[in-house]
C-alpha positions as CSV (number, residue, x, y, z in Angstrom):
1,X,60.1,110.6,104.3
2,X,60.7,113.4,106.7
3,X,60.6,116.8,106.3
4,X,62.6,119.3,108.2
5,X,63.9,123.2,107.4
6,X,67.9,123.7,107.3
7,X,70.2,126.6,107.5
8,X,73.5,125.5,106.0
9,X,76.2,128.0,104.4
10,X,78.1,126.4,101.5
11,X,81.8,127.7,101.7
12,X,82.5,131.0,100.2
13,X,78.9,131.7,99.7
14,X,77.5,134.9,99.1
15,X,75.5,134.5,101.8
16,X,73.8,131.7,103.7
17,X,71.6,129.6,102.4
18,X,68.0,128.4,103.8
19,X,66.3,125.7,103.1
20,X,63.6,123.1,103.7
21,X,63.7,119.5,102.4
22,X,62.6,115.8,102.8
23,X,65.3,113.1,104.5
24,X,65.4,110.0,103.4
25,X,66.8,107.9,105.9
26,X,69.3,104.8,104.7
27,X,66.9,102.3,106.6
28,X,63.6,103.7,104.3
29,X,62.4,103.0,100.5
30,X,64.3,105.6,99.0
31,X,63.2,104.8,95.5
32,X,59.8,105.3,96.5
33,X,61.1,108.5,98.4
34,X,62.4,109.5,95.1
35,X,59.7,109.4,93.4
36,X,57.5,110.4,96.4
37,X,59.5,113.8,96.0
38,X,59.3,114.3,92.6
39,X,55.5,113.9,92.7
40,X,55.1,116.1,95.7
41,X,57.2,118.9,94.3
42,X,55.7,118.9,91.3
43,X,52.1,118.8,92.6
44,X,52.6,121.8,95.0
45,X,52.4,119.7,98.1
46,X,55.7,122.1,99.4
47,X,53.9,125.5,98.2
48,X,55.4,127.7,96.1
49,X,58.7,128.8,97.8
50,X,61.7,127.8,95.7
51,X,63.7,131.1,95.6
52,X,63.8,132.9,92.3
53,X,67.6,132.7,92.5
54,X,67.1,128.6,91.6
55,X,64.9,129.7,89.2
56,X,67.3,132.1,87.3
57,X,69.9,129.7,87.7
58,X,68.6,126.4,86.1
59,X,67.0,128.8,83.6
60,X,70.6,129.7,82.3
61,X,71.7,125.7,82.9
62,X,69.3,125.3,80.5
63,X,69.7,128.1,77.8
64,X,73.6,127.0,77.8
65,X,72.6,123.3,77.4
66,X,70.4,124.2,74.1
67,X,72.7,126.4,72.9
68,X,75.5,123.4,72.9
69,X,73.2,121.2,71.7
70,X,71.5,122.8,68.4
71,X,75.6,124.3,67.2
72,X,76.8,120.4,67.9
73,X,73.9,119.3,65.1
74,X,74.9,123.1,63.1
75,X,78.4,121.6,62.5
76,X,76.9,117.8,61.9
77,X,78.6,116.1,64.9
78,X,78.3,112.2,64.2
79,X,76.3,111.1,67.4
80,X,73.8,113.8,67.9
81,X,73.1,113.7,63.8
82,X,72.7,109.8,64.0
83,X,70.9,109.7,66.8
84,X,68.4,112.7,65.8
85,X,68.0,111.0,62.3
86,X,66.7,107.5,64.0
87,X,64.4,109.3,66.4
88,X,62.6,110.7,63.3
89,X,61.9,107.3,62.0
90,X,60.2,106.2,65.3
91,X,56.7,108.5,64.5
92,X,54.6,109.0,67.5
93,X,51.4,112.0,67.0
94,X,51.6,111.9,70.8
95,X,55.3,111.7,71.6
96,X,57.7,114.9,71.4
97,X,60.5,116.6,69.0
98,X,64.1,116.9,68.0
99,X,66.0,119.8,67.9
100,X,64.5,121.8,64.6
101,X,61.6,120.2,63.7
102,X,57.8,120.1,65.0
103,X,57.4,115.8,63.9
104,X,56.3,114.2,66.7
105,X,58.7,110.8,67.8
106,X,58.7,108.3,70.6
107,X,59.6,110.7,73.4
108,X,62.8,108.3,74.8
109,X,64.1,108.3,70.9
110,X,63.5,112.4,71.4
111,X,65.1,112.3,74.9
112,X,68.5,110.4,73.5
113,X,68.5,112.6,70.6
114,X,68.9,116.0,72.4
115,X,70.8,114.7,75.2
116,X,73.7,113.6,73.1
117,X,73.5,117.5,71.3
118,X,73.4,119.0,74.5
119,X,76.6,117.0,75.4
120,X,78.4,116.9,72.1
121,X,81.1,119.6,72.8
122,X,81.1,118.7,76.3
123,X,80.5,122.3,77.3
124,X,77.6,122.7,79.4
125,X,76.9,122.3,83.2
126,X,79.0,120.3,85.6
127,X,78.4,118.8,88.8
128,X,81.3,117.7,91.6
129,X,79.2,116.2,94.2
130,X,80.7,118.0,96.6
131,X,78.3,119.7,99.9
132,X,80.1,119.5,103.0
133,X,77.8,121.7,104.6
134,X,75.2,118.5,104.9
135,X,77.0,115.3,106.7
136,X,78.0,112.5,104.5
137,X,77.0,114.6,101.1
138,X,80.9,114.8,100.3
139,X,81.2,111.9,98.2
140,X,82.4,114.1,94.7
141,X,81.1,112.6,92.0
142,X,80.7,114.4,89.1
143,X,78.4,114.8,86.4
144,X,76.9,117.0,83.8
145,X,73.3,119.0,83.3
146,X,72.9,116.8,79.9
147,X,68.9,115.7,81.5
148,X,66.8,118.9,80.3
149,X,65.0,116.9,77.1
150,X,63.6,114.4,79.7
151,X,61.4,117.2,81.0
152,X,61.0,119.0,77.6
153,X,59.9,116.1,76.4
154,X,57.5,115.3,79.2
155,X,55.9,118.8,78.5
156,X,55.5,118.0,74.5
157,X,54.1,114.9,75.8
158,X,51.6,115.8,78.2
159,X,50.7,119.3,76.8
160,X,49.7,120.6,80.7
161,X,53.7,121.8,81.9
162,X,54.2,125.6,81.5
163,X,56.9,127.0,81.4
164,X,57.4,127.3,85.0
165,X,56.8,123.9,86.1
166,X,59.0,123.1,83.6
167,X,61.8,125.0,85.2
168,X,60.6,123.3,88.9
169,X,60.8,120.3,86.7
170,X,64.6,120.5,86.1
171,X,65.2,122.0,89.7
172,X,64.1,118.6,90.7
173,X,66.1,116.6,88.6
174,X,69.1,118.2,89.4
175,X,68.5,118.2,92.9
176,X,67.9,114.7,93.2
177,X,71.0,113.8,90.6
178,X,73.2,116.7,92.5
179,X,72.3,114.8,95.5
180,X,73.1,111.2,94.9
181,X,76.2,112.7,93.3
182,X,77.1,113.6,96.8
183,X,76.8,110.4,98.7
184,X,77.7,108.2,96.4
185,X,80.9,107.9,94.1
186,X,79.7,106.0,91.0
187,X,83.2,106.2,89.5
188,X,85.2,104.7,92.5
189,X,83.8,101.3,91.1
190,X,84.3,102.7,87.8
191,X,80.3,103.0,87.0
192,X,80.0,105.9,84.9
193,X,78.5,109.2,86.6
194,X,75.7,108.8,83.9
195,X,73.5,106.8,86.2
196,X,72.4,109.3,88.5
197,X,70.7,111.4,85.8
198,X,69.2,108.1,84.9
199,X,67.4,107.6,88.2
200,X,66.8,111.4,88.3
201,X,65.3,111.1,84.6
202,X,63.0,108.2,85.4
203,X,61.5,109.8,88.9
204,X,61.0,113.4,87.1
205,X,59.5,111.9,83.4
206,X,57.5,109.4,85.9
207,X,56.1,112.7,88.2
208,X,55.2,114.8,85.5
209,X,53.4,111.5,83.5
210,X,51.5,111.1,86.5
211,X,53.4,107.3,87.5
212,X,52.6,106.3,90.7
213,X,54.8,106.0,93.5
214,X,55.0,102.6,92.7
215,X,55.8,102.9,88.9
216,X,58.3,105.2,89.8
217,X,59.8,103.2,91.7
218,X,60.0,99.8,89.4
219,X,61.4,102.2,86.7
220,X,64.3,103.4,89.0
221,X,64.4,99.4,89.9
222,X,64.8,98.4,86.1
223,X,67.1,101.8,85.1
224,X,69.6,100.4,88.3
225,X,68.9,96.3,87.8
226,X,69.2,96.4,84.2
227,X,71.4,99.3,82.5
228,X,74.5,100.0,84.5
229,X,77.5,101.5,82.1
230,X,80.9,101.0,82.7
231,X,83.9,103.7,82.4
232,X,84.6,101.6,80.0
233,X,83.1,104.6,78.0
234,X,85.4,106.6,78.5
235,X,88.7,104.7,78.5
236,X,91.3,104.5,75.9
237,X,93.7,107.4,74.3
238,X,91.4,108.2,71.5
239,X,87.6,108.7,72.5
240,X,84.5,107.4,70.7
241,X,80.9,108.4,70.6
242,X,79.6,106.5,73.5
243,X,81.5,109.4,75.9
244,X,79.0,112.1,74.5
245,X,76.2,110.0,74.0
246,X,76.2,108.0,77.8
247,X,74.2,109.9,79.3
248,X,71.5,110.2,76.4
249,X,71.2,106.1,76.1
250,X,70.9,106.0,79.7
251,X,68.1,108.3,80.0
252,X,66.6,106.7,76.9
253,X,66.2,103.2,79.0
254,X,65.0,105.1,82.4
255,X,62.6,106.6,80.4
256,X,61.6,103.3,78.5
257,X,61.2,101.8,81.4
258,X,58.8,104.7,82.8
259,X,56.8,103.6,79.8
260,X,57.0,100.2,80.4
261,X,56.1,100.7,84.4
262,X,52.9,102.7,83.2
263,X,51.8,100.0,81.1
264,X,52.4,97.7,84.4
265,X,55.7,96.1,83.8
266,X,56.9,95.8,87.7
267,X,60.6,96.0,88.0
268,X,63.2,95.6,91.1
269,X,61.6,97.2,94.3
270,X,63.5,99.2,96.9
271,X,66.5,99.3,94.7
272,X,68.8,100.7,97.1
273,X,68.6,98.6,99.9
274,X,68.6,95.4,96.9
275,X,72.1,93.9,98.1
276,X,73.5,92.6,94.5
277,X,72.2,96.2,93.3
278,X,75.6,98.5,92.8
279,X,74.7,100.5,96.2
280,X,75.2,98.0,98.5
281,X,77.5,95.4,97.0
282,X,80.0,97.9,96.4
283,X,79.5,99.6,99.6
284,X,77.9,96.6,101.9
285,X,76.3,98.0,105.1
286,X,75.7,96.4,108.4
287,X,73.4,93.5,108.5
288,X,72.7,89.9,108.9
289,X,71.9,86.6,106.5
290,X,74.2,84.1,104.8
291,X,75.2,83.8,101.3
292,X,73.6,80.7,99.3
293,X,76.2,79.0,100.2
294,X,75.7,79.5,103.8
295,X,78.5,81.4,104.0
296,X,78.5,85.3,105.4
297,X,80.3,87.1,102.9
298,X,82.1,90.0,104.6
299,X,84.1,93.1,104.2
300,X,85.8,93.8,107.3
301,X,82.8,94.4,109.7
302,X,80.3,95.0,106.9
303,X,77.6,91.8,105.7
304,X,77.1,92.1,101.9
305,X,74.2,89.4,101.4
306,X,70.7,89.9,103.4
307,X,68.8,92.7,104.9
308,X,70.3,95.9,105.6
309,X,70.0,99.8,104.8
310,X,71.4,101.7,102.1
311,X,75.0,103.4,102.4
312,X,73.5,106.7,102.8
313,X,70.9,108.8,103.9
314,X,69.8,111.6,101.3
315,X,68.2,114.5,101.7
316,X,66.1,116.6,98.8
317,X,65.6,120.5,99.1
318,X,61.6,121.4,98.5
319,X,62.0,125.0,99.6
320,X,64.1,128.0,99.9
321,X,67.2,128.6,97.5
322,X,70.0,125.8,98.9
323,X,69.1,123.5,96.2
324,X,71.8,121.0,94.2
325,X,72.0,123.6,91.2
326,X,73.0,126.4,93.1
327,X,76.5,124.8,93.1
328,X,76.8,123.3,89.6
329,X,79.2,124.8,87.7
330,X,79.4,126.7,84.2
331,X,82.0,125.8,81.7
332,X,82.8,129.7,79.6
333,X,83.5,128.0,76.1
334,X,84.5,124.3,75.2
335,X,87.1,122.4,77.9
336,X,86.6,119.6,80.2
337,X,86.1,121.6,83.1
338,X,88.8,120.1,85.6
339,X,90.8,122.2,82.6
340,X,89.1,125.2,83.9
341,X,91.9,126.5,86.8
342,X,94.9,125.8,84.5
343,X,92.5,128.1,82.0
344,X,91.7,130.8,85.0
345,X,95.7,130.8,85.8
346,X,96.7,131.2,82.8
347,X,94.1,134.4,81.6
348,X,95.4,135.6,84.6
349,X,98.8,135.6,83.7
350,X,97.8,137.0,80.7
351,X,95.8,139.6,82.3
352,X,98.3,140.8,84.9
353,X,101.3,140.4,82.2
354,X,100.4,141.5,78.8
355,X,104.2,141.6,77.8
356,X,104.0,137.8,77.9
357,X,102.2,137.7,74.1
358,X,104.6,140.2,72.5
359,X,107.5,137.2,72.3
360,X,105.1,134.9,70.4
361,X,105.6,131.1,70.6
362,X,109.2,131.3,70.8
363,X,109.3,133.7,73.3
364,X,108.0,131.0,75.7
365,X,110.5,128.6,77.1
366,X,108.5,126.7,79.2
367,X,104.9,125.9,80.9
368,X,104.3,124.0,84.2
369,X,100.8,123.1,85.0
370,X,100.6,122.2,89.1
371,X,97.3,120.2,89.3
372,X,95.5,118.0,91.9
373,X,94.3,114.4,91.3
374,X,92.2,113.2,89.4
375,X,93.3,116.1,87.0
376,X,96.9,115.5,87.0
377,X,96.2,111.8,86.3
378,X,93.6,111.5,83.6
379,X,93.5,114.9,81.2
380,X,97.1,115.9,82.1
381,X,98.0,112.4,81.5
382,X,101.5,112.6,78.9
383,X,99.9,110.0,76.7
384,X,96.8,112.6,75.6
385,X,99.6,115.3,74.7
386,X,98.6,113.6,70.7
387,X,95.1,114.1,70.6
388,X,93.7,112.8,67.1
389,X,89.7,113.5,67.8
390,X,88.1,116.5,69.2
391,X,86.8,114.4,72.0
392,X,90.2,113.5,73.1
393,X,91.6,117.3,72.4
394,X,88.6,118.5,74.5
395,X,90.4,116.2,77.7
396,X,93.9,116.6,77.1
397,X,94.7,119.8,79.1
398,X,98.0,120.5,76.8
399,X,95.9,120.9,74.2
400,X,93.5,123.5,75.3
401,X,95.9,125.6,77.6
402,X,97.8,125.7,74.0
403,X,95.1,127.0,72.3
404,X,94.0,129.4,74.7
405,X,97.4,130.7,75.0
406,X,97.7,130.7,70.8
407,X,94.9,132.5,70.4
408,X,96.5,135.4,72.6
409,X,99.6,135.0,71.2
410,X,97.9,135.1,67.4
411,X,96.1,139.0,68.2
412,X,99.2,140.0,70.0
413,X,96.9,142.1,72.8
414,X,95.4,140.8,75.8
415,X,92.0,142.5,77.2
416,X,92.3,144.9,80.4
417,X,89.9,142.4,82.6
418,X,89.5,138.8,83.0
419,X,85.6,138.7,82.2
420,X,86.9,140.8,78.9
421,X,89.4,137.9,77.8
422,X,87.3,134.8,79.2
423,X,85.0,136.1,76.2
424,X,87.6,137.1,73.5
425,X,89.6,133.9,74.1
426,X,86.8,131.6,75.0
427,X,86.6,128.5,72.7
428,X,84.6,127.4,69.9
429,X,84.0,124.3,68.3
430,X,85.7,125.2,65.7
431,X,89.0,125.6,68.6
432,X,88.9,121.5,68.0
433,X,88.1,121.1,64.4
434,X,90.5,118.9,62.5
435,X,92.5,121.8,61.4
436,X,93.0,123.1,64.8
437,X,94.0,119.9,65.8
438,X,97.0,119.8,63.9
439,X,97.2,123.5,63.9
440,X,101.3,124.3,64.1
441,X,101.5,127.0,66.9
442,X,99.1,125.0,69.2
443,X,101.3,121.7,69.3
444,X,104.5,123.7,69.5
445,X,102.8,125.3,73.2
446,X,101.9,121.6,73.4
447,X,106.0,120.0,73.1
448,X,106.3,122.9,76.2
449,X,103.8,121.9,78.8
450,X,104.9,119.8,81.5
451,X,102.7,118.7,84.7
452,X,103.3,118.5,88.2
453,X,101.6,116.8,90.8
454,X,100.7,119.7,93.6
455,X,100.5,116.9,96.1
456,X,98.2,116.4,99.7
457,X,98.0,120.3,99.2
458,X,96.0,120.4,96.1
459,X,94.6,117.3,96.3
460,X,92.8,118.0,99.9
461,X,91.4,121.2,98.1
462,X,89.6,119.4,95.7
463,X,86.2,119.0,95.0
464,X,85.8,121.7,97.6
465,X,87.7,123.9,94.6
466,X,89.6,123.2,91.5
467,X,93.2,124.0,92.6
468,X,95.9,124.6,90.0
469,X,98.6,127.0,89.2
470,X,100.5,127.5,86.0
471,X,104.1,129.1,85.6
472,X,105.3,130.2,82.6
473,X,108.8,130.6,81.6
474,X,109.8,132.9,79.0
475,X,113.1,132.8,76.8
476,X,114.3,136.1,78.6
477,X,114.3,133.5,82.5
478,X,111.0,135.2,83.6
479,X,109.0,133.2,85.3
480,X,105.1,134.5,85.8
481,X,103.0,132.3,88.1
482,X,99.8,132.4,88.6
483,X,99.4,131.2,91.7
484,X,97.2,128.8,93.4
485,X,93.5,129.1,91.3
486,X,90.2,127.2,93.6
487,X,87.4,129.1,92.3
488,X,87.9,129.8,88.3
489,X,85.3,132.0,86.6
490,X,81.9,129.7,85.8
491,X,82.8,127.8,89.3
492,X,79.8,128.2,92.0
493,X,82.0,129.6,94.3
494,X,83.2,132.1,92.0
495,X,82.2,135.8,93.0
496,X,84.2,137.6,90.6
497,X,83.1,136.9,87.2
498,X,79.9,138.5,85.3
499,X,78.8,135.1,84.4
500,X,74.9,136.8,82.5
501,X,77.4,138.4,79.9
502,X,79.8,135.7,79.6
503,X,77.2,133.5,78.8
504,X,75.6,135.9,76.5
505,X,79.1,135.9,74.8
506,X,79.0,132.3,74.4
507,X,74.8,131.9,73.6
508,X,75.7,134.3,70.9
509,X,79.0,132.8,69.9
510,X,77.3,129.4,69.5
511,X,74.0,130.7,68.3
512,X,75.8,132.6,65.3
513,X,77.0,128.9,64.4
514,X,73.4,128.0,64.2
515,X,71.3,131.0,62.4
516,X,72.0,133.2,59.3
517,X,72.0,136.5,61.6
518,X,72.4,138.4,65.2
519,X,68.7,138.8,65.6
520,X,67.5,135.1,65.1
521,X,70.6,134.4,67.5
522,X,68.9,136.3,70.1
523,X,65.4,136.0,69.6
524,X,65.9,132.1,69.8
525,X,68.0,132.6,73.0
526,X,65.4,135.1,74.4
527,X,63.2,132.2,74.1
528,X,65.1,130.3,76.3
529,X,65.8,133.0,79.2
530,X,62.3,133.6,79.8
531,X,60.6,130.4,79.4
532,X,59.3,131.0,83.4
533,X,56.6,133.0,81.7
534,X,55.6,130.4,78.7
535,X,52.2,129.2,78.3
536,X,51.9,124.8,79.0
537,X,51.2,125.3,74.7
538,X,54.6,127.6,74.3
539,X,56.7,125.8,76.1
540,X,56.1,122.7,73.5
541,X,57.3,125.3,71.1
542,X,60.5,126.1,73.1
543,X,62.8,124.0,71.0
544,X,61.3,124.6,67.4
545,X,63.4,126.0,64.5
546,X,63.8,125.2,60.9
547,X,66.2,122.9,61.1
548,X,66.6,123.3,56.9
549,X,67.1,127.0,57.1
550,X,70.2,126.6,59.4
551,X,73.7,127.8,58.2
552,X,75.4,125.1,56.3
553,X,78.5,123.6,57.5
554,X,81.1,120.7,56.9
555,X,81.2,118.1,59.4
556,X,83.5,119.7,61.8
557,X,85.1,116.4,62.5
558,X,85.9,116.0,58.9
């Protein structure tokens, strides 16, 4: 593991970036690197010098995540609710809580519980795996910041993480996710993004336990060897409750299988260089050996079987304020967030042409949505313009462009300022309830949208941004684009938007789902935002709330 200090400038930074951080060449251990890290970060071996921007940053990550998470159990979603009912069954006076309640359960039952909350609405943080200014950390894979419980969880457990180590705690989870999200494109072999978080979950829960190296490392070697899911998640018109809940089961086995490496369970070793793990036999690397058959098995000049080093070299910040969550990305209400420059296009057309509400729905002839792949492909896909669940609504661009836009067209005004109608139009859960589904206006927007493919243009922008322009046609022949959108509000690179008061508009707006009034709303969120100072015995307090005194709701879902 080698340590060196980097100056690097992300594109369209504010300013650049300076940091210090640990290699981890392709030819090393790097599951034991991981878990080297984790440990070392965590112990102080770097000093204290992660900037307080990182800080601030996972600090709202985390607020938002809650926030989704408690309002998806509020409105009874099916996964979180089932999952958050078995976890109570599984008593453990040294294990760690749900959402609402101060029972004490097995801590990977906890863990799956509040990750599939947190990623019920499919709202929260998003990654694209996408650094350029590090060589080979362009891969752009995606993912989401769904792994908060694990250290939560880790702090109910061990009663000694305070508030602020809690927060370094997350920094390093996302970092080392963020990272492996950048060399390594899970979803090219149609492995779902999930497993990063999984490998991340089981190094950080393993540091803050006190695992050794060596545990560490036979937990990330049983997480990878043993519990791999397929996009097979998330195929199919109408989604299920695996989509939400993927990344809570797979954290649930890497931190099983923490557990189990503590009690001395020895899993796969060196799991990256393993050549019938995923790394290398769907991305073989140069070496030598024969199959069993005696037979090399090759891909063009690459050996599959035998010796060899990873496909990539990865490199972990310790220091400075360049770390992986400094360009994840917010999402300002409920939308898959490759929705989110169609969403920024269209405020903006709003914005810079209020005239465009005063027709109504048939005053709009037409709307073209120019996107970039994978966009165009999967939620501008024709076939999801019939959305029948909220978790297919919440992919099907038609749908949520429509209900933006009927929303505006419903109040008849549109706010002076983009930040001003982000919050007014921003939406709720309640945006894909099964009356909004079928809600009249919103499918009649929906029988107007048509997709174009930008072409090499937009694609070569993306991860880098999120290109995509919108024109809308009214009954009169106007025609108001948009434009070309790369950096919507909540996106990294975004300098525009006030994203503290946004995301006070939505804390609140998801909060006041949760609790009978304003002031619980943002007590409980104030909590949240300054859990850096929180005693190790109030931070296992963080998430408590009486789960019985919340407001009472239908199942949104019906």
């Amino acid at each position: 593991m080698i340590s060196r200090t980097i100056a690097s400038l992300r594109p369209h930074a504010r300013h650049a970036r300076h940091f210090s951080a640990v290699k981890l060449p392709a030819d090393s251990n790097q599951a034991q690197g991981i878990g080297q890290y984790a440990k070392d970060l965590l112990d102080g071996k770097f000093g204290d010098n992660v900037d307080a921007s990182v800080y601030e940053r996972v600090e709202m990550f985390h607020t938002d995540s809650v926030m989704c998470g408690i309002s998806a159990l509020a409105l009874k979603t099916n996964a979180p609710t089932i999952l958050r009912e078995e976890a109570l069954t599984y008593s453990d006076p040294k294990g760690a809580t749900v959402f609402g309640s101060s029972a004490r359960c097995a801590p990977e039952k906890v863990i799956a519980a509040n990750a599939s909350a947190v990623r019920e609405w499919d709202s929260n943080g998003t990654v694209f795996g996408f650094n350029p200014s590090i060589p080979g950390h362009d891969a752009g894979e995606f993912g989401h910041n769904d792994f908060y419980p694990v250290v939560m969880a880790a702090a109910q457990v061990t009663g000694q993480v305070d508030g602020k180590k809690a927060l370094l705690a997350m920094i390093a989870l996302d970092e080392i996710r963020g990272r492996l999200a950048e060399v390594f494109s899970l979803k090219s072999y149609k492995i779902d993004h999930v497993v990063h978080g999984a490998i991340a979950s089981a190094a950080v829960y393993g540091a803050l336990m006190g695992a050794t190296v060596e545990q560490i490392e036979s937990a990330i070697g049983m997480a990878v060897a043993h519990y791999i899911p397929f996009r097979a998640i998330r195929a199919g018109k109408q989604l299920s409750d695996s989509k939400g809940a993927s990344a809570a089961i797979s954290t649930e086995a890497a931190v099983l299988s923490v557990r189990r490496a503590m009690r001395g369970f020895v899993g796969p070793k060196d799991i990256f260089r393993n050549p019938e793990a995923i790394f290398r036999f769907f991305e073989p690397t140069t070496g030598t050996g024969k199959s069993k058959d005696n037979i090399d098995i090759t891909l063009g000049n690459k050996v599959r079987w035998g010796p060899g080093p990873s496909p990539f070299n990865l490199i972990l910040s310790h220091s400075g304020d360049d770390f992986a969550v400094m360009g994840m990305h917010f999402k300002l209400g409920l939308y898959e967030h490759q929705s989110a420059g169609a969403l920024e296009g269209l405020i903006t057309a709003l914005v810079n042409n209020p005239e465009l509400v005063s027709g109504g729905v048939d005053g709009i002839a037409g709307i073209n949505i120019i996107a970039y792949e994978p966009a165009f492909g999967i939620i501008g896909d024709p076939a999801k313009k019939d959305p029948k669940t909220r978790q297919s609504a919440d992919h099907s661009m038609a749908f949520i462009v429509s209900r933006i836009l009927q929303k505006a067209l419903k109040t008849g005004k549109v706010p002076g300022t983009m930040d001003e109608a982000w919050m007014e139009l921003m939406l709720s859960p309640y945006d894909y309830g099964k009356d909004a589904l079928c809600e009249k206006d919103t499918r009649s927007l929906m029988d107007k949208i048509t997709f174009s493919h930008g072409g090499p243009e937009y694609d070569a922008k993306y991860p880098d941004g999120i290109p995509t322009a919108i024109d809308i046609t009214l009954k009169s022949g106007k025609v108001i684009n948009s434009g070309m959108v790369m950096y919507p509000s909540g996106h990294a690179r975004n300098t525009t938007a006030d994203l503290k008061q946004i995301l006070q508009h939505k804390n609140r707006l998801l909060g006041d789902i949760v609790f009978p009034d304003r002031s619980t709303v943002d007590q409980f969120v104030n909590r949240l935002v300054t859990m850096k100072d929180a005693s190790a015995t109030d931070a296992c307090t963080l998430y408590d709330f009486d789960f019985n005194k919340m407001k009472q709701h239908d199942c949104i879902d019906g």
